[in-house]
C-alpha positions as CSV (number, residue, x, y, z in Angstrom):
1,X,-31.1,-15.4,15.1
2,X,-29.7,-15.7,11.6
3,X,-31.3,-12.0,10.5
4,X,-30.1,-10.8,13.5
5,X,-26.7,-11.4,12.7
6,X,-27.5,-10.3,9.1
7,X,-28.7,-7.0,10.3
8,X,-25.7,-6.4,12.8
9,X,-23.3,-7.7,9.7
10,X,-24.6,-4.8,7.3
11,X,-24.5,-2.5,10.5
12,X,-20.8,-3.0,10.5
13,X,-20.1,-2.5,6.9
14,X,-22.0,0.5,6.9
15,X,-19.7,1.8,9.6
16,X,-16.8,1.0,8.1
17,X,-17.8,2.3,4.7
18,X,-18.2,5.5,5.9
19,X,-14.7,5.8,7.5
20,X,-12.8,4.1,4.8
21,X,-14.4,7.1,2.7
22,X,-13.4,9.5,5.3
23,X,-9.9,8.3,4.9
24,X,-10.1,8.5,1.2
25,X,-11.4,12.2,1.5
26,X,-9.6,14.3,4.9
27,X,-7.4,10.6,6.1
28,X,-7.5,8.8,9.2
29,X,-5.7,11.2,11.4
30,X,-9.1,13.5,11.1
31,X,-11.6,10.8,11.7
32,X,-13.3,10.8,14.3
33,X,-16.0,8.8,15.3
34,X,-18.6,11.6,15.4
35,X,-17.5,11.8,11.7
36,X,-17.7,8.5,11.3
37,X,-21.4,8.3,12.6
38,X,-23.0,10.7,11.2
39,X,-21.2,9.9,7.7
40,X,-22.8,6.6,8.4
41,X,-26.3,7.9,9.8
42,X,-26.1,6.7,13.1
43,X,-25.3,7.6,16.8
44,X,-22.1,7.7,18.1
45,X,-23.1,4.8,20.8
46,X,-23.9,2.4,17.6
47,X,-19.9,3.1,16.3
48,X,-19.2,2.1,19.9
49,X,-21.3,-1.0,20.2
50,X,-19.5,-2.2,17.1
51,X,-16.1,-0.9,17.4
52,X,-15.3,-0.1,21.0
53,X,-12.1,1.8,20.3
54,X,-10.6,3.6,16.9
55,X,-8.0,0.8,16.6
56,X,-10.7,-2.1,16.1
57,X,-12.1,0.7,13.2
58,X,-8.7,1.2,12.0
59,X,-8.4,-2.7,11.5
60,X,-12.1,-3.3,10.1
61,X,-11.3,-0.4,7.5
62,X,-7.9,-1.7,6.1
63,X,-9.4,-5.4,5.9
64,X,-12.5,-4.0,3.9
65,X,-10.3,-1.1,1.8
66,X,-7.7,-4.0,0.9
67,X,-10.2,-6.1,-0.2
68,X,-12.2,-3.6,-2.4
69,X,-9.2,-1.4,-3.5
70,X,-7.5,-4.3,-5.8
71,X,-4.1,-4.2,-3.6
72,X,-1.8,-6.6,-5.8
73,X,-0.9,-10.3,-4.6
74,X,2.1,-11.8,-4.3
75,X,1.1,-15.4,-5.4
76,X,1.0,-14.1,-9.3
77,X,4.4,-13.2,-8.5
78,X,6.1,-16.0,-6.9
79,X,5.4,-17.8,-10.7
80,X,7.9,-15.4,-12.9
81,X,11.5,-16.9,-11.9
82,X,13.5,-14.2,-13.3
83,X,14.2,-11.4,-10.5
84,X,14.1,-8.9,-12.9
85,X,11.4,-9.8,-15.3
86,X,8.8,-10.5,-12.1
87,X,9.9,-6.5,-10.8
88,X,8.9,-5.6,-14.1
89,X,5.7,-7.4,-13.8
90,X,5.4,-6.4,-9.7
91,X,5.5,-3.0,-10.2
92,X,3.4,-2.6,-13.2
93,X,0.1,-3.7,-10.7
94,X,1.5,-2.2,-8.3
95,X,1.9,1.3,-9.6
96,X,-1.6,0.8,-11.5
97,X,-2.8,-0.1,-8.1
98,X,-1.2,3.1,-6.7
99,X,-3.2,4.6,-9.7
100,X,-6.7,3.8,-8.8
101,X,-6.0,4.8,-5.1
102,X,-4.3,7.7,-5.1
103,X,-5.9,10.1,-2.6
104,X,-6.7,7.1,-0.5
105,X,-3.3,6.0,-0.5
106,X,-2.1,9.3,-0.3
107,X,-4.1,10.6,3.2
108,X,-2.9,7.0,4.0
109,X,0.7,7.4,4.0
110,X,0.4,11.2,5.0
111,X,-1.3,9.9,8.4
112,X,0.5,6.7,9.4
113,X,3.0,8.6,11.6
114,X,0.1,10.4,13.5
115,X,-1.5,7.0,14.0
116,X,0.9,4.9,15.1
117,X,-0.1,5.2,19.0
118,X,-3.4,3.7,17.6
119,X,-2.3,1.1,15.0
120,X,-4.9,-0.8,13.0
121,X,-3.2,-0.7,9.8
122,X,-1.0,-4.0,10.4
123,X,-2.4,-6.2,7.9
124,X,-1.5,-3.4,5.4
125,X,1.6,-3.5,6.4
126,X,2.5,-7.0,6.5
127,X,1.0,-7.6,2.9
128,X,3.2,-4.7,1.4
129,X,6.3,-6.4,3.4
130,X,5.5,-9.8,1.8
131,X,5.5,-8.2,-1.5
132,X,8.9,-7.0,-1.0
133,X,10.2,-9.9,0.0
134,X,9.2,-12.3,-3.2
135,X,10.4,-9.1,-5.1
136,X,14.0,-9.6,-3.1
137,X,14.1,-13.3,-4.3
138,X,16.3,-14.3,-6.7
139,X,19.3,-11.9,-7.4
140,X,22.6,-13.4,-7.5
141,X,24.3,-11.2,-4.8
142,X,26.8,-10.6,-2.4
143,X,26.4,-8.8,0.8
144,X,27.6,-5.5,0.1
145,X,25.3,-5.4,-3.3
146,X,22.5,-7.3,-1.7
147,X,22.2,-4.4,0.9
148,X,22.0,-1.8,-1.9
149,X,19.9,-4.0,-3.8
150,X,16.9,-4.2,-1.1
151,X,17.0,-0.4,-0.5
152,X,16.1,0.0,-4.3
153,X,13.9,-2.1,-4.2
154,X,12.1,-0.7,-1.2
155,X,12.5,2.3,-2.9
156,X,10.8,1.2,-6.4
157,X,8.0,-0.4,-4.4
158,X,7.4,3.2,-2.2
159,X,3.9,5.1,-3.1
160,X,6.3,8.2,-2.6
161,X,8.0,7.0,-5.6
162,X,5.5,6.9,-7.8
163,X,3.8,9.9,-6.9
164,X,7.0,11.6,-7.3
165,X,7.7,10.0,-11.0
166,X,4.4,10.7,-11.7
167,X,3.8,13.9,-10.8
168,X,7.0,14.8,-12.9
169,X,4.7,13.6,-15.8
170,X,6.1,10.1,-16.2
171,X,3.5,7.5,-17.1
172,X,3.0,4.5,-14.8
173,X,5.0,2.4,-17.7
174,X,7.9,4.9,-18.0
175,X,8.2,4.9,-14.3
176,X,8.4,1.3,-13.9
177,X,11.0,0.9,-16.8
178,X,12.8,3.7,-14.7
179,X,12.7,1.6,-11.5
180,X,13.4,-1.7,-13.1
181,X,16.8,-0.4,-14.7
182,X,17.6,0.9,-11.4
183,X,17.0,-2.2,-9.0
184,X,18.7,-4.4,-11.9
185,X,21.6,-2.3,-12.6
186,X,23.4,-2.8,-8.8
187,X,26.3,-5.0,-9.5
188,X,28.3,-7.1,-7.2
189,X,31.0,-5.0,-5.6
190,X,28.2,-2.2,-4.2
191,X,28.7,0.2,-7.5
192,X,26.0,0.3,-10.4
193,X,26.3,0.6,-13.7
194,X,25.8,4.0,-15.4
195,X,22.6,5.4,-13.7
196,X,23.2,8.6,-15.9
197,X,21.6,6.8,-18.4
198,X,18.3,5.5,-16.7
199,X,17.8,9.5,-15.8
200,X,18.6,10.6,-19.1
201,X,22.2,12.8,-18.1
């Protein structure tokens, strides 16, 4: 009974290989399971024994790509007191995160609107929504600023961000630094201090 389960185990992750690197090479929108079984070497019927429909594959594939894709952790973060001095830290793994996975991350974020009538890709986003909140911890704000603090910070934390910064031919350290200045530079009364500077004007 014990190698059966073995065999049905490696089975599974072989299946969910395959489509985690079929959304790391066209995304999830244009996997299918045919795809996905013959990328794996198997019959369609064995996808379907395992996964009976493309939302428990969705869900198998984010569990196994955020455990093998080195997805930052929040508890590393809760330990650096300072707001802006743990955004600093934050978004230097999580850019070098971004980094490593960028096409994944990339067909990723390009799909997620097509999929949503599937779903599978909650525990993604629930991790990413715990990391902004211990980023969000800490600031001295009032309501107006607080407001216009969060939507920076969701901003700095985007992949869009990155890519964009980066693609502009920032380096992953500039870009933070760029991000950092911005989040920290909101001051009470909803105005900021002169942003001119952080974009070089």
């Amino acid at each position: 009974m014990g190698r059966r389960n073995e065999q049905l185990e490696a089975m599974r992750r072989r299946i969910t290989e395959a489509a985690l690197e079929l959304h790391g090479t066209i995304g999830p929108a244009h996997t299918s399971i045919s795809a996905v079984a013959e990328k794996a070497g198997v019959q369609r019927h064995t996808v379907y024994h395992h996964f009976p429909d493309m939302t428990s594959l969705m869900r198998a594939c984010t569990a196994h790509g955020m455990r093998i894709t080195g997805i930052p952790d929040a508890a590393s973060w809760h330990a650096v007191e300072d707001p802006t001095t743990r955004l600093r830290h934050a978004l230097g793994e999580l850019y070098a995160y971004y980094g490593a996975n960028a096409q994944m991350l990339g067909n990723v974020v390009r799909d997620l609107p097509l999929m949503a009538h599937i779903g599978g890709a909650e525990a993604f986003i629930e991790h990413m929504t715990e990391l902004f909140h211990t980023l969000a911890q800490g600031w001295a704000d009032v309501p107006a600023t607080q407001r216009l603090r969060m939507a920076a910070i969701g901003h700095a934390m985007a992949f869009e961000t990155w890519r964009s910064l980066t693609g502009q031919g920032l380096s992953g350290a500039e870009a933070n630094e760029i991000m950092v200045r911005l989040v920290s530079t909101v001051e009470v009364g909803g105005e900021s201090s002169d942003l001119g500077s952080i974009v070089g004007t």
